[in-house]
N, C-alpha and C positions, 0 to 999 in steps of 0.2 A: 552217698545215698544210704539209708537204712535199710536192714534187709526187708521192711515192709513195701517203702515205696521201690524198690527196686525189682519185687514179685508184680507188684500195680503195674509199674511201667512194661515189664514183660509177660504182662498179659495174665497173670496168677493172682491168686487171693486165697487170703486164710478165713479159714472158714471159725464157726466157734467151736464147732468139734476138734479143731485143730489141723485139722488135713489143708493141703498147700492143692489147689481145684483151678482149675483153667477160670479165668475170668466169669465167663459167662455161666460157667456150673455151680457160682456159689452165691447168685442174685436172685431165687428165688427156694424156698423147699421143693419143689417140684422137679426146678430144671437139676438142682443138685443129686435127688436120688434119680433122675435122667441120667448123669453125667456119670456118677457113680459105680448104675448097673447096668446099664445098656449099651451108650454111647461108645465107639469104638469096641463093644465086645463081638466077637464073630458070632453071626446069625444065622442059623440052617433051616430052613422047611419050606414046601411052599406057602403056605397060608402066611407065615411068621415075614418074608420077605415081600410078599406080595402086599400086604398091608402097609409099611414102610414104605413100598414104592407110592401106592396112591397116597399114603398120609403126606410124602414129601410133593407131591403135585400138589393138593389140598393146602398146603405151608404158601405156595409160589405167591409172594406181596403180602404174609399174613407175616405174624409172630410165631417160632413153634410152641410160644408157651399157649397159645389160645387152641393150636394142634393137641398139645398134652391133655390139657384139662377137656376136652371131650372126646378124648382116644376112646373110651368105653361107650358113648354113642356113638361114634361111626362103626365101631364091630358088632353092636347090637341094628344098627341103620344099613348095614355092610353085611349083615349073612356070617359074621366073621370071617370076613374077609376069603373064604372060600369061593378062588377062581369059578369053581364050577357052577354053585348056586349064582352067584354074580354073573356069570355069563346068558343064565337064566330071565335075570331081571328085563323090564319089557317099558314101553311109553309109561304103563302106570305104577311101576317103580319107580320113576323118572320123581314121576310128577310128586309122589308120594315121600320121596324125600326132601323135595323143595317145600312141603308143608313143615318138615322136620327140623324147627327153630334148636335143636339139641347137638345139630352137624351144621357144618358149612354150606346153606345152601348157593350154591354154584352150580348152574346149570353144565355149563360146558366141564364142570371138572369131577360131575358126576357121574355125568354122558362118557368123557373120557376113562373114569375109571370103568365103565362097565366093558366100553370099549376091549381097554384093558385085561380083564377079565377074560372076554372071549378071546382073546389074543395069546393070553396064558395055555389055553384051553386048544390051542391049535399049536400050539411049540411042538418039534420033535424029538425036544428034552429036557430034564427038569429045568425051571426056571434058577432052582440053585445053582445047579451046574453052569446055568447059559451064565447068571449075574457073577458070580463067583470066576469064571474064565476071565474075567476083567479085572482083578485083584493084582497090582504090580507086588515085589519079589518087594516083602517086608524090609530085606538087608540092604537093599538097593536106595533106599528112603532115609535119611537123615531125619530125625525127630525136631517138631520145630521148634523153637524156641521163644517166639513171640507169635502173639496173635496175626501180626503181620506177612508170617512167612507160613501161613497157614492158605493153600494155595486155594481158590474157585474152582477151576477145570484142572483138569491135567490131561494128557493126550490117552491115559486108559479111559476117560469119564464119558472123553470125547468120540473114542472106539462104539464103548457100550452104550450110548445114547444111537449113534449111528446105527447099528445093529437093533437096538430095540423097535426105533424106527423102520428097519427096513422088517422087520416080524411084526408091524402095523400096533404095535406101541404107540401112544401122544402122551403129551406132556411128560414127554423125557427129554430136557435139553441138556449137556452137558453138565450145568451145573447141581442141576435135578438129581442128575446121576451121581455127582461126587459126592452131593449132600446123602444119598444114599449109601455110597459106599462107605463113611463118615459114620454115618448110625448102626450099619450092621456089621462093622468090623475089618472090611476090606482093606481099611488103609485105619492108623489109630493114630492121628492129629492130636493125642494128650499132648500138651507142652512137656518140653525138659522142664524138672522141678513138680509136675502134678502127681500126687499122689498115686491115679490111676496109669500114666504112664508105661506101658511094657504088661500092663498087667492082665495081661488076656487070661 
């Protein structure tokens, strides 16, 4: 095999900048500077994580590149994503963003983020602290090396899913959860071989 198809088959590709990118991070401009500056980098705040939670419910049977490209409506449709104003919203918020052709209109997953929202808003500690306690021991975790061995759940995802549900959370099922932990840095799924790899 050359070393091209052999990045292909393990799940890598070069990009034209040159950089060696996880599969999926080098098929569109978008999802590459996704992959590049966000994806796997640890994520602190609440506004900052609370957003990524509802955005990965809002993703559940969609694309995230259709997520990507109207991230800037839903935090303009979203309050920016501020738990507290969002807890605020009421029926005619509801209704108001199922007029809003600019986001996902979803009734149930806009209900749930408000949900959401107020459920933030009654935690008895930062939502950092609570999402972040679910984070397994970096050193414990072998880096994967094909897309294949890039796991859905894992039994932390499956913890913090449990938990969030039982703090009256929805639309967090395990995989909701990994997928989250995935974008804010809890766990860093770059392949062996991607540029971003290691590079918190």
């Amino acid at each position: 095999m050359t070393d091209g198809v052999a990045e292909a088959a393990a799940g890598l590709v070069v990009g034209e900048d040159g950089r060696t990118r996880c599969a999926w991070g080098g098929s569109t401009p978008d999802y590459a500077a996704y992959h590049d500056d966000e994806w796997g980098v640890p994520l602190r705040g609440e506004a900052a994580l609370f957003e990524r939670l509802c955005l990965e419910a809002f993703q559940s049977g969609l694309s995230w590149l259709t997520i990507l490209r109207k991230r800037e409506a839903f935090r303009r449709a979203f309050a920016g994503f501020d738990p507290a104003a969002m807890a605020r919203f009421d029926e005619r918020d509801v209704e108001r963003l199922l007029t809003d052709a600019s986001i996902i209109r979803n009734r149930a997953k806009i209900e749930a983020s408000v949900r959401n929202a107020r459920a933030v808003t009654d935690l008895d500690r930062p939502l950092d602290e609570l999402l972040w306690s679910f984070a397994p021991d970096p050193e414990g975790r072998p880096r994967p090396r094909t897309l294949g061995a890039v796991p859905a759940v894992t039994p932390q995802s499956t913890a913090m899913a449990k938990e969030l549900k039982r703090r009256g959370f929805v639309y967090v099922g395990p995989t909701t959860c990994y997928a989250l932990m995935q974008a804010t840095g809890m766990v860093d799924d770059h392949l062996v071989g991607c540029w971003r790899a290691g590079g918190r």
